[in-house]
C-alpha positions in Angstrom: -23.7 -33.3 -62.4 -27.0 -34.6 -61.2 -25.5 -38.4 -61.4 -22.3 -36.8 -58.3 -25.5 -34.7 -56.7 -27.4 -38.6 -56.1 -23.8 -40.4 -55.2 -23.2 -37.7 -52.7 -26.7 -38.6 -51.3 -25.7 -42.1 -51.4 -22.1 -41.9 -49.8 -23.5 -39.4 -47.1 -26.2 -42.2 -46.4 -23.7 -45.0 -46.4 -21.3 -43.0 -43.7 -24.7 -42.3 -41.3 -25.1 -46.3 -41.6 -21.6 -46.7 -40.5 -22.2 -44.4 -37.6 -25.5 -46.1 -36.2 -24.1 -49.5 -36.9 -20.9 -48.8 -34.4 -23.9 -47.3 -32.3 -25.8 -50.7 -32.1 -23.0 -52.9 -31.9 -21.4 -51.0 -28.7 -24.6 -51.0 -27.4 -23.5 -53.2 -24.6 -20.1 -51.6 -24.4 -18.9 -50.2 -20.8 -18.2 -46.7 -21.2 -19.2 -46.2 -24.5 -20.4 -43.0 -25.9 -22.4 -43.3 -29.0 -21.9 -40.8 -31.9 -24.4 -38.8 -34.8 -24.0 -38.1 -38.2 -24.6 -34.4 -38.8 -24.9 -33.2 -42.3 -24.1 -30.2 -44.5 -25.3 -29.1 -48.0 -22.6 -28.8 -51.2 -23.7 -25.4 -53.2 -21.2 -25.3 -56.4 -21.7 -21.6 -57.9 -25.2 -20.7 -55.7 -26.5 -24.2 -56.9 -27.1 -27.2 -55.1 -24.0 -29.7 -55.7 -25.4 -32.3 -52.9 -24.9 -33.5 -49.5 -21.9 -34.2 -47.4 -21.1 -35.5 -43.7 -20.0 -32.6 -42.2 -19.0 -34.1 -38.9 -19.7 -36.9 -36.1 -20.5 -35.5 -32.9 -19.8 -37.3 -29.8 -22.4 -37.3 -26.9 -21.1 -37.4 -23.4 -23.8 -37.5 -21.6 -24.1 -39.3 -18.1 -25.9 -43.1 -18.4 -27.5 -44.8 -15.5 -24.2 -46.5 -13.0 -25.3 -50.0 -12.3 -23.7 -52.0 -8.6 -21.3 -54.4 -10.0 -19.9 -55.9 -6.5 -16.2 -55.3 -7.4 -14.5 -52.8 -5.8 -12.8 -51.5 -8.4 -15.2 -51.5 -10.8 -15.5 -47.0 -11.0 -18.4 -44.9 -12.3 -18.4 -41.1 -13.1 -20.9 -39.1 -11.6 -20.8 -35.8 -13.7 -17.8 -34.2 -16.5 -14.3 -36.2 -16.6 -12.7 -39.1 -17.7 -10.1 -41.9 -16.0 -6.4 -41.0 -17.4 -4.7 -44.3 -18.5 -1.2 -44.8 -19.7 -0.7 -47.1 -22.5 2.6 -49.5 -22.8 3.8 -47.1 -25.0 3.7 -44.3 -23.1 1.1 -42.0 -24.7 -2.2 -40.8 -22.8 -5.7 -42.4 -22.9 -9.0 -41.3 -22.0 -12.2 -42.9 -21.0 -15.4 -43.1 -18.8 -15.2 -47.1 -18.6 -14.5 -47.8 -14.8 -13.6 -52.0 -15.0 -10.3 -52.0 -13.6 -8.4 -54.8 -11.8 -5.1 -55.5 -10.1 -2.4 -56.7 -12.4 0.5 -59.4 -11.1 2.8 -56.5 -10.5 0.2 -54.6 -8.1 -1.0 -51.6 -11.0 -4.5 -51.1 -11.0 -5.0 -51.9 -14.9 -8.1 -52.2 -17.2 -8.5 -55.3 -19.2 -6.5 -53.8 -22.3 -4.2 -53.7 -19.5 -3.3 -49.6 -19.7 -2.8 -48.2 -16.4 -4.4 -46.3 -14.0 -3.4 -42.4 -13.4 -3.6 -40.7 -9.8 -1.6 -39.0 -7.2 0.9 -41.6 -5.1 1.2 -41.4 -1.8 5.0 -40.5 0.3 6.4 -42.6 2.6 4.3 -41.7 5.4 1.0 -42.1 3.0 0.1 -38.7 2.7 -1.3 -38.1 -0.7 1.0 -36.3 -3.2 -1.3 -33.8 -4.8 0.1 -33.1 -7.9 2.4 -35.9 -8.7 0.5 -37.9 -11.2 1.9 -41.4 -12.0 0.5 -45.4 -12.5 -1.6 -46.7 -9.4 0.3 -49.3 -7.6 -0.2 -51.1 -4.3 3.3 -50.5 -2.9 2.8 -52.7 0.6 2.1 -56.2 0.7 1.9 -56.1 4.5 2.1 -54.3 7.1 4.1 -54.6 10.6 2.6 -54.6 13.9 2.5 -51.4 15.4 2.6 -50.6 19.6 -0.4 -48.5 20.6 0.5 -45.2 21.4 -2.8 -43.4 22.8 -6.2 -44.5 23.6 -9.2 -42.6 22.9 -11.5 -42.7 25.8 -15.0 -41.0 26.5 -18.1 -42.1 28.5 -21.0 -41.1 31.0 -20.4 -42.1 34.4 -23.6 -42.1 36.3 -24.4 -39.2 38.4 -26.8 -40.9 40.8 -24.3 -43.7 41.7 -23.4 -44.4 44.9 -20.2 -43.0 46.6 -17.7 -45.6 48.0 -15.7 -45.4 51.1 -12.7 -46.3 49.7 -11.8 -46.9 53.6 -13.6 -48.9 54.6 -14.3 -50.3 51.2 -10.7 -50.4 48.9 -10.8 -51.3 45.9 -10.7 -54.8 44.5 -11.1 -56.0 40.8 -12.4 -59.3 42.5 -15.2 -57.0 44.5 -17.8 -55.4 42.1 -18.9 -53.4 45.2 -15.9 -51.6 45.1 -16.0 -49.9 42.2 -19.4 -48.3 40.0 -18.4 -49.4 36.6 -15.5 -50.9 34.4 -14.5 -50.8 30.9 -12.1 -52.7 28.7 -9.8 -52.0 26.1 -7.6 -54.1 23.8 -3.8 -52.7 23.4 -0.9 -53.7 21.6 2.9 -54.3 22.0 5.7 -53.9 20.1 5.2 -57.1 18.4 1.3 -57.0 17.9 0.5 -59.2 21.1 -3.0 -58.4 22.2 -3.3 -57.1 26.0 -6.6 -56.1 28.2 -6.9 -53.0 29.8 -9.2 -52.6 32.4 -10.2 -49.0 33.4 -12.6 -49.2 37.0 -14.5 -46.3 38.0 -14.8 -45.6 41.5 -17.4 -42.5 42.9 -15.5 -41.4 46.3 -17.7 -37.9 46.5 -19.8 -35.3 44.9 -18.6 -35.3 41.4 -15.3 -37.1 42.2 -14.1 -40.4 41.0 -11.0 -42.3 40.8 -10.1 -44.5 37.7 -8.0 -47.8 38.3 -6.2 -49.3 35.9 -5.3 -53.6 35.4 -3.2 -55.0 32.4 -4.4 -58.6 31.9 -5.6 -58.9 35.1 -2.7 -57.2 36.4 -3.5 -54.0 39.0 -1.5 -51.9 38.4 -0.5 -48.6 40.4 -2.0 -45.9 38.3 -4.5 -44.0 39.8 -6.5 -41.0 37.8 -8.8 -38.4 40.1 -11.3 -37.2 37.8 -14.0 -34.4 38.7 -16.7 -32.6 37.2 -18.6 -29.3 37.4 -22.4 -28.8 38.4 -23.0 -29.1 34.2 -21.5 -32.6 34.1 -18.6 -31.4 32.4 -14.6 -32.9 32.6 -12.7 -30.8 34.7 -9.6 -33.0 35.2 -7.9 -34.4 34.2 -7.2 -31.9 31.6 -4.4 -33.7 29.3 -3.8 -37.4 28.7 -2.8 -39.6 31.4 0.4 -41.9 30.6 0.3 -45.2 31.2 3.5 -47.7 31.4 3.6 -51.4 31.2 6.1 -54.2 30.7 4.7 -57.1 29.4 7.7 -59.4 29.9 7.5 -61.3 26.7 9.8 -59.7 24.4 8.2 -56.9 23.1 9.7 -53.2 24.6 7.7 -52.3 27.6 4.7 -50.7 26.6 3.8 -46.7 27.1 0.7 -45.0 25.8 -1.8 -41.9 26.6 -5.3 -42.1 27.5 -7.5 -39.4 26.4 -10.5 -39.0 28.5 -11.7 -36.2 26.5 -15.3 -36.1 26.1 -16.4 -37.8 29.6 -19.3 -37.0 31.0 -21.0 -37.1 34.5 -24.9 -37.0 34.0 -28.0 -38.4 35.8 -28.2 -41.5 33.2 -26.7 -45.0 33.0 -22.6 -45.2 32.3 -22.3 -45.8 28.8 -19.4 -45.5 26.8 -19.4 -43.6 23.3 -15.9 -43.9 22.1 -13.3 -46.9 22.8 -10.5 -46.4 20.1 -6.5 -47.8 20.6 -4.5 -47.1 17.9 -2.2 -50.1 17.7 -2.1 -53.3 15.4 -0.9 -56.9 14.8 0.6 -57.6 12.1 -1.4 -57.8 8.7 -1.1 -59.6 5.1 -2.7 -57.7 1.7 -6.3 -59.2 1.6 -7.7 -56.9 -1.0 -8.0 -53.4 -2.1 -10.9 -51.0 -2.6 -11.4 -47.4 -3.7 -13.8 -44.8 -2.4 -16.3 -42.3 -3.5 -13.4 -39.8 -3.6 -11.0 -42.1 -5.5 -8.7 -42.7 -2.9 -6.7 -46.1 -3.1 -7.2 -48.3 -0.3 -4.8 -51.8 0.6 -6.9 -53.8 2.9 -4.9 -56.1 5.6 -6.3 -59.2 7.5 -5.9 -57.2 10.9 -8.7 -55.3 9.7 -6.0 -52.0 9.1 -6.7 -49.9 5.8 -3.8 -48.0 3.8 -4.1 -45.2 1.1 -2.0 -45.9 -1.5 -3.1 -42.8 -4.0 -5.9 -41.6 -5.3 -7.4 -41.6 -8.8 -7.4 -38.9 -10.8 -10.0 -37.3 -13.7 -9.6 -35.5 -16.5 -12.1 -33.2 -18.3 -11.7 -30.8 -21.6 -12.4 -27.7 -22.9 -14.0 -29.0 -26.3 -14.6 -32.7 -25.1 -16.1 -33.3 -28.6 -12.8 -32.8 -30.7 -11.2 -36.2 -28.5 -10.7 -38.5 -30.6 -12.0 -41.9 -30.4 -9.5 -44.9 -29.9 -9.6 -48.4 -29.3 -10.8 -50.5 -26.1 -13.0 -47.7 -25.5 -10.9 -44.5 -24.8 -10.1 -41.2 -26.5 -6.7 -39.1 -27.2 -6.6 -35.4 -26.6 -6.2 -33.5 -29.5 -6.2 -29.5 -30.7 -9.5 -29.4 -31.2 -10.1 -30.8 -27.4 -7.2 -28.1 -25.4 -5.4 -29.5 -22.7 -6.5 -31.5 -20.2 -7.9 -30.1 -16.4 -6.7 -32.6 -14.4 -7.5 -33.0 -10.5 -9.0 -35.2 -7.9 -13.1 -36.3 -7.8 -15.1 -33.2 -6.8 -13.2 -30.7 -7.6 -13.7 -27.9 -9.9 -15.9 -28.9 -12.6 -15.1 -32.5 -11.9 -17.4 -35.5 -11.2 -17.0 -38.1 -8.7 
């Protein structure tokens, strides 16, 4: 009896050495969470019949995040774990964030098991819910005619009226107009074309807006005013504006939202300048944000969700079990997974 009292003693010892020495050698290991030995005492008959190794407890403690420079290299911030679908089709878990594009457009870590997160619809709205492999759908994108134009500014209160009499106006003729902005648009086919808003003061908290395309004047004319605060009090909706610009593309027709504007004793000075139009673009890259979300990144400088990543934390995180390459399987012990996006519920991000 006291010879299988000392072997227990001995085996116990052996199975902590295992347990530190897995510690030390992952101690470089992405992701890895390191394990302890926890011990239990063997009474045969209200005497001591040894030791034994009760169970190894996992610790999931946060570690320090360190800047790799790849943008799709992830770190948790708080409870959860990336899902990942092996080959086979079973469900893996882990906290190591070194993921990659693979030659078929899945966002893949290097055991090559894919990423899990909401898709997106054919409009790229996020499908909250639907949980399947990452993938970056669109290699490019199309050009895209601008539709509106976001416009807001300060047009100086202490500017000088213009007779517009005596004094029309004249894109040539800076005296005939206060200030002038410009704005790149875009056709049908992703050509580039300058528009060129003039401000013109004709009275006490009165101006008139002129419009040129390319250089071209065009007939448009917008009468703005303002109250005694400075405020926009028309126009009060967008103003259309049409042009053709003879090159193949369909003849151009977008809003401009004035929204915002200002009349105030200071220098004109414009605070928002935003078309929503676009050339063309080819896939350059991809990146993910703080929130998970799956970006494609074109060379016209356009961005496009293509999902968002996904976590997953447990009831009993300490019954996963450990796996290969890092990552854990649910079991019993664990209960079901709580899925959802970064941030929410009891989620990290």
């Amino acid at each position: 009896m006291s010879f299988n009292i000392a072997m227990s003693g001995l085996n116990s010892t052996s199975q902590e050495l295992n347990t530190i020495s897995n510690n030390i050698a992952n101690v470089s290991t992405v992701g890895f969470k390191s394990s302890r030995a926890e011990f239990a005492a063997v009474m045969n008959g209200g005497m001591g019949g040894g030791v034994e190794m009760s169970a190894v407890s996992q610790s999931f403690n946060g570690a320090n995040m360190v800047m790799t420079g790849r943008t799709t290299d992830l770190a948790i911030g708080g409870n959860g774990f990336f899902v990942m679908q092996d080959s086979d089709g079973s469900t893996l878990y882990s906290r190591a964030g070194m993921f990659n594009q693979d030659k078929d457009n899945f966002i893949v870590n290097n055991a090559g098991h894919r990423l899990q997160g909401y898709n997106v619809d054919a409009n790229g709205n996020v499908m909250t819910g639907s949980v399947s492999d990452l993938q970056v759908k669109t290699g490019s994108v199309p050009a895209k005619a601008t539709d509106s134009v976001d416009f807001a500014a300060n047009l100086d209160a202490g500017a000088t009226p213009i007779d517009t009499d005596t004094n029309p106006f004249d894109p040539e003729d800076s005296d005939s107009y206060n200030s002038s902005y410009t704005t790149t648009v875009y056709d049908s086919l992703g050509n580039e074309h300058t528009m060129t808003q003039y401000f013109v003061k004709t009275g006490e908290n009165e101006w008139e807006v002129h419009y040129s395309m390319n250089g071209d004047v065009q007939n448009d004319v917008t009468n703005m005013t303002f109250d005694t605060d400075g405020n926009l009090t028309a126009p009060t909706g967008a103003i259309t504006l049409n042009y053709d610009p003879e090159n193949g593309a369909s003849a151009m027709q977008f809003d401009i939202s004035m929204s915002g504007t200002t009349q105030f004793g200071s220098d004109f000075a414009v605070s928002t300048n935003r078309s929503d139009g676009h050339t063309a673009g080819e896939l350059t890259g991809i990146s993910i944000d703080e929130d998970g979300y799956l970006f494609a990144n074109y060379s016209n400088g356009e961005q496009m969700v293509q999902g968002q990543v996904i976590l997953a934390d447990f009831p009993n995180s300490g019954g996963l079990v450990q796996v290969s390459d890092t990552a854990w399987s649910a079991t019993q012990a664990s209960g079901q997974p709580l899925v959802g996006a970064p941030g929410t519920g009891t989620l990290g991000c």
